[in-house]
Gaussian input, Z-matrix of N, CA and C with variables (Angstrom, degrees):
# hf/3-21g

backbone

0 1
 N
 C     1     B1
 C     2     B2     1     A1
 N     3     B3     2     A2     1     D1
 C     4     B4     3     A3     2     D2
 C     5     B5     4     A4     3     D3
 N     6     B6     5     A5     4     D4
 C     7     B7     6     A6     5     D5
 C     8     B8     7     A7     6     D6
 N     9     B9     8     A8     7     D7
 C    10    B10     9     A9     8     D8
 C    11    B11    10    A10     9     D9
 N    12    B12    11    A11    10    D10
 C    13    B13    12    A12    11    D11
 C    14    B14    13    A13    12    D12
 N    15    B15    14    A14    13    D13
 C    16    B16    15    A15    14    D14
 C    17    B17    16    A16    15    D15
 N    18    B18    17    A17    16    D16
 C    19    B19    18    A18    17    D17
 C    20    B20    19    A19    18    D18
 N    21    B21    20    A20    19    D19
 C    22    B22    21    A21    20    D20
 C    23    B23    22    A22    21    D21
 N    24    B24    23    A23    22    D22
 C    25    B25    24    A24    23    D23
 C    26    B26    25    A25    24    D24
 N    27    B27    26    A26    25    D25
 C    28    B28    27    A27    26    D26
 C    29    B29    28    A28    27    D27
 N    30    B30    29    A29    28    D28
 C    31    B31    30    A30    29    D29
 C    32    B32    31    A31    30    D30
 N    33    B33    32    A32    31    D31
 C    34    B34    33    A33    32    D32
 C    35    B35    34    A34    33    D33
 N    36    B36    35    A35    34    D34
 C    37    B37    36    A36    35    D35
 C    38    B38    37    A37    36    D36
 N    39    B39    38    A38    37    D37
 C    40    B40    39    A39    38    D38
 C    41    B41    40    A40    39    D39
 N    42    B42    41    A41    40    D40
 C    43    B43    42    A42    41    D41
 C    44    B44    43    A43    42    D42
 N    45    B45    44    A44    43    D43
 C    46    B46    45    A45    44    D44
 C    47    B47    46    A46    45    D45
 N    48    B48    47    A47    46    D46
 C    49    B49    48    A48    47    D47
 C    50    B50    49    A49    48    D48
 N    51    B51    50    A50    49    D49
 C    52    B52    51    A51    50    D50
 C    53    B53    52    A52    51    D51
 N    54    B54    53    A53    52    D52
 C    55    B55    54    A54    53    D53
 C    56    B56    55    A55    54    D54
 N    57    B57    56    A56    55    D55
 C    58    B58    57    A57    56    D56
 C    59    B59    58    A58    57    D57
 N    60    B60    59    A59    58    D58
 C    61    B61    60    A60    59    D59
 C    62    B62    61    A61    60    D60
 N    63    B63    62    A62    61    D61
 C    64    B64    63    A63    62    D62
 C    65    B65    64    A64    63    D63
 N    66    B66    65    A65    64    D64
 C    67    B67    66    A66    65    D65
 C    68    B68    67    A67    66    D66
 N    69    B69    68    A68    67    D67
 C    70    B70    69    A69    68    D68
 C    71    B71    70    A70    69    D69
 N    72    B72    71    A71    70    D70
 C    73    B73    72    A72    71    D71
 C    74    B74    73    A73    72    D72
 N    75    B75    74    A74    73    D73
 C    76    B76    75    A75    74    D74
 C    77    B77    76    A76    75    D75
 N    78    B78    77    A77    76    D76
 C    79    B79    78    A78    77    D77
 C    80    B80    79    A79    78    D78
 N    81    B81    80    A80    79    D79
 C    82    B82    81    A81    80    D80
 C    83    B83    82    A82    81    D81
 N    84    B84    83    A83    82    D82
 C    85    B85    84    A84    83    D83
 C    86    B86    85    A85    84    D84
 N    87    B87    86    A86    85    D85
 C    88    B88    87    A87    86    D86
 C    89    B89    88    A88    87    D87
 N    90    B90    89    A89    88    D88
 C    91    B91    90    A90    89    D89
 C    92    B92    91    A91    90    D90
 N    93    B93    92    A92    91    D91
 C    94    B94    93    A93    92    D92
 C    95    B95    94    A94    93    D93
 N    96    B96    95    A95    94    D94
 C    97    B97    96    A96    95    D95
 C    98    B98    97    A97    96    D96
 N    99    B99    98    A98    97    D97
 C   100   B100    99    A99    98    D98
 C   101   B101   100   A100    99    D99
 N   102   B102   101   A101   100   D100
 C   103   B103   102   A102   101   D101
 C   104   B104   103   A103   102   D102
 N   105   B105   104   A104   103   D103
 C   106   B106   105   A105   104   D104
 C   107   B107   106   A106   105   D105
 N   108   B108   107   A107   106   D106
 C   109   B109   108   A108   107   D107
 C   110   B110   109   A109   108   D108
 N   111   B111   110   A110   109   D109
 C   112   B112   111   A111   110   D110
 C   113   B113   112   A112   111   D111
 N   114   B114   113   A113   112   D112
 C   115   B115   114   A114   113   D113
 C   116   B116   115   A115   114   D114
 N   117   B117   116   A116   115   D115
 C   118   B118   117   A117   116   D116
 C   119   B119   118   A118   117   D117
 N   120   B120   119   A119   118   D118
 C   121   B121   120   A120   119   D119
 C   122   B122   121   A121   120   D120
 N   123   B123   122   A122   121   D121
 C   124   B124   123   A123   122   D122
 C   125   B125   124   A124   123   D123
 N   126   B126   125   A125   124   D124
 C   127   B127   126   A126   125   D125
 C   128   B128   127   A127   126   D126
 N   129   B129   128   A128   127   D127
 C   130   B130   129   A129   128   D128
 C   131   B131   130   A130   129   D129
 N   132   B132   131   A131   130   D130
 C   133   B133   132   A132   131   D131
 C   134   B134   133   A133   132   D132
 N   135   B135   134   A134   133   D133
 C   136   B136   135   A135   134   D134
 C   137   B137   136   A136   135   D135
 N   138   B138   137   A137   136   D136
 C   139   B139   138   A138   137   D137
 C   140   B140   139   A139   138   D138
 N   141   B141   140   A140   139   D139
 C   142   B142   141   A141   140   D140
 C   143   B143   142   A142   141   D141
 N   144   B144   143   A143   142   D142
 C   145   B145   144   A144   143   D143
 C   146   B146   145   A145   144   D144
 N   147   B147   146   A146   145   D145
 C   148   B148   147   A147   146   D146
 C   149   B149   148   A148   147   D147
 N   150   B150   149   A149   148   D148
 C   151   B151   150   A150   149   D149
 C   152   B152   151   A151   150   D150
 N   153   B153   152   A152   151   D151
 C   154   B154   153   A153   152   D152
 C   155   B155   154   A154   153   D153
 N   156   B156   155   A155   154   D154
 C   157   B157   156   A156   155   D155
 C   158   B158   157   A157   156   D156
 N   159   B159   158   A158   157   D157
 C   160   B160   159   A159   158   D158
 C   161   B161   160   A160   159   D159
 N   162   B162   161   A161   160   D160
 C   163   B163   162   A162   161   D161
 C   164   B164   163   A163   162   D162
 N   165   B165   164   A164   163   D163
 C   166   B166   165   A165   164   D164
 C   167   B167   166   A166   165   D165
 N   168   B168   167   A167   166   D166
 C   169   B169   168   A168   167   D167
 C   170   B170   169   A169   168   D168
 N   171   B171   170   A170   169   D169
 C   172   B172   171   A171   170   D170
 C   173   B173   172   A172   171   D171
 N   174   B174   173   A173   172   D172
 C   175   B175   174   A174   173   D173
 C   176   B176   175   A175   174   D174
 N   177   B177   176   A176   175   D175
 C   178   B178   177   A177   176   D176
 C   179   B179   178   A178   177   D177
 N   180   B180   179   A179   178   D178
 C   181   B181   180   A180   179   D179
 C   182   B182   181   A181   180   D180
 N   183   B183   182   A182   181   D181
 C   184   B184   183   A183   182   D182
 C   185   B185   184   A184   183   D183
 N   186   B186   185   A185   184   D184
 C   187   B187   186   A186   185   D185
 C   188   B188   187   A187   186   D186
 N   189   B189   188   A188   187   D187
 C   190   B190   189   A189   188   D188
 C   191   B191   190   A190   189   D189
 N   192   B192   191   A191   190   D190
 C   193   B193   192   A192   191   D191
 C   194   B194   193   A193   192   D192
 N   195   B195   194   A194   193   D193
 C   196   B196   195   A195   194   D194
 C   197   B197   196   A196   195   D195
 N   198   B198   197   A197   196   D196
 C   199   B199   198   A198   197   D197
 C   200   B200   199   A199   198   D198
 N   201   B201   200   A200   199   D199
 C   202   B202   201   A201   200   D200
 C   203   B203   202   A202   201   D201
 N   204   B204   203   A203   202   D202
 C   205   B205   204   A204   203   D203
 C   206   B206   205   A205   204   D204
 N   207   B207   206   A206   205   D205
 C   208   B208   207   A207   206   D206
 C   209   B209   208   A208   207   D207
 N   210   B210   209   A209   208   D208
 C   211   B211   210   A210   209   D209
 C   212   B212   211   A211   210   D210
 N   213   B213   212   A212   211   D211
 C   214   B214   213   A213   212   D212
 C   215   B215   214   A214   213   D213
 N   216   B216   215   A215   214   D214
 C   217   B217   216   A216   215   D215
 C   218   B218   217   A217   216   D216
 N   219   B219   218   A218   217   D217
 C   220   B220   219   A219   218   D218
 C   221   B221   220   A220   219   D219
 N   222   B222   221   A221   220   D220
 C   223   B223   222   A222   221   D221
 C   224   B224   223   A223   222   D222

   B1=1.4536
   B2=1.5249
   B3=1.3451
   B4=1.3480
   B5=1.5765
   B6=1.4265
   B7=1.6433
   B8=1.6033
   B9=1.2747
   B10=1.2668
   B11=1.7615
   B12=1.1459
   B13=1.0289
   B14=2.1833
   B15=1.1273
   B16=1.4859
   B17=1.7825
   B18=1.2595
   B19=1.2913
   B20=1.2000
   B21=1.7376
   B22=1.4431
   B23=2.0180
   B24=1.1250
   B25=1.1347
   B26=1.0658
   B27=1.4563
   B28=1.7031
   B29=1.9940
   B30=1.0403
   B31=1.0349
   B32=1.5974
   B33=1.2484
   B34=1.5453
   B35=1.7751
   B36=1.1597
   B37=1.8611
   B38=1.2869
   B39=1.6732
   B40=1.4066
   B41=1.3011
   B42=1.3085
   B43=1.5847
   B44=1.6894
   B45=1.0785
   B46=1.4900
   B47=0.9972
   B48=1.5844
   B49=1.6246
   B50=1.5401
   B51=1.4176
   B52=1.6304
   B53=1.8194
   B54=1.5496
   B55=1.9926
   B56=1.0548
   B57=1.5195
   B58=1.1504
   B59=1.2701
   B60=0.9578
   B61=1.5790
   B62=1.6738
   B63=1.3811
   B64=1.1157
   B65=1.4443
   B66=1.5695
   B67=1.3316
   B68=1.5207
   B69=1.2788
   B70=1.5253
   B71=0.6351
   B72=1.6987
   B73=1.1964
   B74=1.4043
   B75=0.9971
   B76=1.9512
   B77=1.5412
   B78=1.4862
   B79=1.5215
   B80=1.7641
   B81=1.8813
   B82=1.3726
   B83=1.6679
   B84=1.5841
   B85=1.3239
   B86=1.4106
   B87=1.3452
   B88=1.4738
   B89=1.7332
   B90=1.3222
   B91=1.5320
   B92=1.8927
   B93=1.6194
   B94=1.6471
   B95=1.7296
   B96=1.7889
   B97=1.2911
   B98=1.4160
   B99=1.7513
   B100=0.9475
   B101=1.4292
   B102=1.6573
   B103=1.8085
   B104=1.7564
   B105=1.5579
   B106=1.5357
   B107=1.4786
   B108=1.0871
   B109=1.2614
   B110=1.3478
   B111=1.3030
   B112=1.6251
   B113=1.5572
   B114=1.4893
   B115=1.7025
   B116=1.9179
   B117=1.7162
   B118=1.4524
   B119=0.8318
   B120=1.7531
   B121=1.5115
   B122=1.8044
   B123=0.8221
   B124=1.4237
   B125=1.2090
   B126=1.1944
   B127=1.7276
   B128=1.5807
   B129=1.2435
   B130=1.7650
   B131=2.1623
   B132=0.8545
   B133=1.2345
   B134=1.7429
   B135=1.2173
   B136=1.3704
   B137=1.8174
   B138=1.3539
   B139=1.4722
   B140=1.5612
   B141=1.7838
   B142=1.8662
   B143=1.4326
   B144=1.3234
   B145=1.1152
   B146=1.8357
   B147=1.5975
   B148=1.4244
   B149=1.3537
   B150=1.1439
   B151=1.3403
   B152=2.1326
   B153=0.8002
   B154=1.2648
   B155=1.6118
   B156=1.5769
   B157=1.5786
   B158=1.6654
   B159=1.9312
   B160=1.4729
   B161=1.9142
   B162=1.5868
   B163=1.2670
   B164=1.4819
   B165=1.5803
   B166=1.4182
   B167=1.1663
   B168=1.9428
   B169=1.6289
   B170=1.6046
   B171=1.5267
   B172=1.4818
   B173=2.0837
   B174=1.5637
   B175=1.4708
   B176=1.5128
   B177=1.1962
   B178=1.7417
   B179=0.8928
   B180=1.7457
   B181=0.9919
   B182=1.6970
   B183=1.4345
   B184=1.4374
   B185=1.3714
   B186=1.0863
   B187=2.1738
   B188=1.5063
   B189=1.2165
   B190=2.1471
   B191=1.0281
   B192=1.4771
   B193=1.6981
   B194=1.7922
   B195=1.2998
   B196=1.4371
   B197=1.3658
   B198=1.3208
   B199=1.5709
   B200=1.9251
   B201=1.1312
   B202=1.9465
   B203=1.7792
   B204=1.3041
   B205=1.6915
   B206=1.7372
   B207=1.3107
   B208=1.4442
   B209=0.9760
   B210=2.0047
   B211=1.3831
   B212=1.8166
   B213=1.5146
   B214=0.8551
   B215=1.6687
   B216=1.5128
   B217=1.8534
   B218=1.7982
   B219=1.6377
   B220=1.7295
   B221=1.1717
   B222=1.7688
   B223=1.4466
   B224=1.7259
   A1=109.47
   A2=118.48
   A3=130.98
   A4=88.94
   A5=115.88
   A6=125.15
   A7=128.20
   A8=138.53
   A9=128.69
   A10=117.63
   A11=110.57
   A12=133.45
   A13=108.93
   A14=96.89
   A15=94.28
   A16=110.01
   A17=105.06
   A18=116.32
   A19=90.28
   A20=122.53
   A21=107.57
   A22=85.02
   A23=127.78
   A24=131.94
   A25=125.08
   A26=115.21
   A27=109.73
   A28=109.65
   A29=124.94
   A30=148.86
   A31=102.72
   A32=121.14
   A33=122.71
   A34=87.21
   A35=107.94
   A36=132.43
   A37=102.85
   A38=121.09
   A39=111.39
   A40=112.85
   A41=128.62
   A42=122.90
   A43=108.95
   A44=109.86
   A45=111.74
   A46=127.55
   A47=125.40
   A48=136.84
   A49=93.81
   A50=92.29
   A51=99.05
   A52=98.28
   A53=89.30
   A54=112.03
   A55=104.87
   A56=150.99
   A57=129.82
   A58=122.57
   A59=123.80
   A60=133.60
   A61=103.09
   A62=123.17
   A63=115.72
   A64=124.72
   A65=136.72
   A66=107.42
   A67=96.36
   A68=115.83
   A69=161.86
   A70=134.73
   A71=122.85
   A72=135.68
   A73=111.51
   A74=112.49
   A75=111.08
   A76=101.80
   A77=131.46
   A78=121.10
   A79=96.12
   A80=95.31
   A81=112.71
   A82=109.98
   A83=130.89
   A84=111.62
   A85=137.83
   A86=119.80
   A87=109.18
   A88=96.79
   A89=103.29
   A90=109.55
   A91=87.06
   A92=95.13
   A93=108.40
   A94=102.12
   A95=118.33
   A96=114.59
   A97=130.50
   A98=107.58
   A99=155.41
   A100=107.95
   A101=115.11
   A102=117.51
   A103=84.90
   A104=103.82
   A105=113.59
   A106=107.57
   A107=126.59
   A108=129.46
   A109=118.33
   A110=116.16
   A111=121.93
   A112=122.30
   A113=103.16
   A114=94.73
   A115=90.63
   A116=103.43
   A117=97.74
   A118=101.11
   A119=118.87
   A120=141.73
   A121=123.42
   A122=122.61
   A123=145.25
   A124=146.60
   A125=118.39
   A126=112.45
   A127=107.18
   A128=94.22
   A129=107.23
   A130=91.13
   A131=124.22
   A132=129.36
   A133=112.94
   A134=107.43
   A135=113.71
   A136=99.82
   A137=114.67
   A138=103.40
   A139=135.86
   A140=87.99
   A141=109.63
   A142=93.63
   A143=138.55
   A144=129.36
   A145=121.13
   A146=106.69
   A147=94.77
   A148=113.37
   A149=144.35
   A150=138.05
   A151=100.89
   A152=129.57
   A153=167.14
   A154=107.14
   A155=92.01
   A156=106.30
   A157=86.96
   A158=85.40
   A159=88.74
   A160=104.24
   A161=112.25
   A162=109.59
   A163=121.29
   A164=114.59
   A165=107.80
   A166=125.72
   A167=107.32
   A168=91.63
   A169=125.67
   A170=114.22
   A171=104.05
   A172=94.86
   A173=106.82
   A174=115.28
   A175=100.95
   A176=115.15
   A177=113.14
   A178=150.96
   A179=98.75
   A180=127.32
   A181=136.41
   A182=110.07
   A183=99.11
   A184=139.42
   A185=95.35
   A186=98.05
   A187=89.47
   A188=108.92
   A189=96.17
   A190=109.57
   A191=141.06
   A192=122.82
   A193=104.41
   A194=104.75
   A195=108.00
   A196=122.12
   A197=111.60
   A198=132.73
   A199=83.69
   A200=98.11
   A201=106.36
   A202=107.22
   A203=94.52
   A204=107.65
   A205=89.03
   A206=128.84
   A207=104.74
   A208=155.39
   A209=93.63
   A210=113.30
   A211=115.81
   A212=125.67
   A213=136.81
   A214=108.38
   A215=102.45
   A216=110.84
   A217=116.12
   A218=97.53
   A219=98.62
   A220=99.90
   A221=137.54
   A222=119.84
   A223=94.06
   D1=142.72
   D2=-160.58
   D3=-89.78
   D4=131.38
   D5=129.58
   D6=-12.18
   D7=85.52
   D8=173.82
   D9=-88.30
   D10=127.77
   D11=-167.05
   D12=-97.03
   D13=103.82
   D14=-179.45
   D15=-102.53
   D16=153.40
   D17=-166.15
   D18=-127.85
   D19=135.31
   D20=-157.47
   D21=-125.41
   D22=155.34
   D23=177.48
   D24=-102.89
   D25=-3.82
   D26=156.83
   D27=-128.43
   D28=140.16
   D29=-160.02
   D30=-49.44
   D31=155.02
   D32=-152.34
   D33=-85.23
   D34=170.07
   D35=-177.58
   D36=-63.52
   D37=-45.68
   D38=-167.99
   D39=-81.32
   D40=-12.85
   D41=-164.83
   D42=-50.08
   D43=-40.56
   D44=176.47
   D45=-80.17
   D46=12.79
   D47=-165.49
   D48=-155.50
   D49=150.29
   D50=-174.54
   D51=-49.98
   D52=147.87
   D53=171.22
   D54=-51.70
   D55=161.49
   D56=147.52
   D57=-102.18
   D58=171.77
   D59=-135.68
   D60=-71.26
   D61=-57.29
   D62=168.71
   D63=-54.45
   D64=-1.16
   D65=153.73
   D66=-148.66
   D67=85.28
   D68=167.73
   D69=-121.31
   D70=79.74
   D71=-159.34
   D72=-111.66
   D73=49.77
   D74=-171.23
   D75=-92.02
   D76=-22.31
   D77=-165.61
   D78=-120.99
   D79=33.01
   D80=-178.58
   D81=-80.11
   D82=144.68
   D83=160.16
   D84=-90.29
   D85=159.78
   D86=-163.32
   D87=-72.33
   D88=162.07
   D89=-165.45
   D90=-96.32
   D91=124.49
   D92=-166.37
   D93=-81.72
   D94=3.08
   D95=175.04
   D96=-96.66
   D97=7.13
   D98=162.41
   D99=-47.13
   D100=114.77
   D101=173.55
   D102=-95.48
   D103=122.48
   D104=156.87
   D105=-103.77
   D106=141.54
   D107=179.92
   D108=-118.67
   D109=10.93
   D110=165.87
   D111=-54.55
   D112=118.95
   D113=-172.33
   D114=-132.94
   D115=129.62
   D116=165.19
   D117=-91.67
   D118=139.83
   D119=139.54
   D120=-83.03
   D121=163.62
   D122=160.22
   D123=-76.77
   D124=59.67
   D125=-150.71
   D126=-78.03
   D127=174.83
   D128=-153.72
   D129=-85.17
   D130=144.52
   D131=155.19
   D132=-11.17
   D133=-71.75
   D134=-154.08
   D135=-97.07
   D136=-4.14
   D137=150.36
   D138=-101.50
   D139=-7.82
   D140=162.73
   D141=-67.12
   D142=-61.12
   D143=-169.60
   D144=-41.56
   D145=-39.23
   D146=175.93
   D147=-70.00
   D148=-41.66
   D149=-131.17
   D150=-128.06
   D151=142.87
   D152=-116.34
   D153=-114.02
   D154=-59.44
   D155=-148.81
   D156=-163.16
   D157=166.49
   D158=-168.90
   D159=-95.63
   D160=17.77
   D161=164.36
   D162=-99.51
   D163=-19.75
   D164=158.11
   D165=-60.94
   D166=-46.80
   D167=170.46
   D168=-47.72
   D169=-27.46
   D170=-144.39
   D171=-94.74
   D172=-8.13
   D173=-179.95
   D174=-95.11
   D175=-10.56
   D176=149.04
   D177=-33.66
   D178=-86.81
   D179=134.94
   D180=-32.54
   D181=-41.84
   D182=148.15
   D183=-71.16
   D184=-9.64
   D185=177.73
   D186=-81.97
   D187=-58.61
   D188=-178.53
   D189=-62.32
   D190=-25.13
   D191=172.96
   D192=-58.63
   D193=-43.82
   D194=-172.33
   D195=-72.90
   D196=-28.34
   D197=-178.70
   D198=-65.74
   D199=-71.52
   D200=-160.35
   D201=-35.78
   D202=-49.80
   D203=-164.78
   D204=-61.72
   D205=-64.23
   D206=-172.01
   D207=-70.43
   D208=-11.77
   D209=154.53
   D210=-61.22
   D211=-52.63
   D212=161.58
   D213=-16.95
   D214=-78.63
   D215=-173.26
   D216=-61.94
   D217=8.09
   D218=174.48
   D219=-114.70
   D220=7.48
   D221=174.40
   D222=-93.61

């Protein structure tokens, strides 16, 4: 007999009360086999000036990744 796997649609009992100890992993280490791909850049003055935070830049930058690719698939 197969393993059934339930997916529950409202959020487990403990979230609002401390985790309990057996699966509490906060003084856990990050797994070092892990590709992170976080890279700081430097922005220029006057394009620090538009943007806020480093999630506007990066939702920017995704409208021109997305903009590029469909121009791309119309040449």
């Amino acid at each position: 007999m197969k393993n059934e796997v339930k997916i529950l649609d409202t959020p487990c009992d403990y979230l609002d009360e401390d985790i309990p100890k057996e699966i509490d992993f906060s003084d856990g280490n990050p797994n070092p086999f892990v590709q992170r791909k976080k890279v700081k850049v430097e922005l220029e003055p006057d394009v620090a000036d538009v943007f806020s935070n480093s999630n506007e830049v990066n939702n920017a930058l995704r409208v021109l990744m997305r903009s590029a690719k469909k121009i791309k698939a119309l040449l």
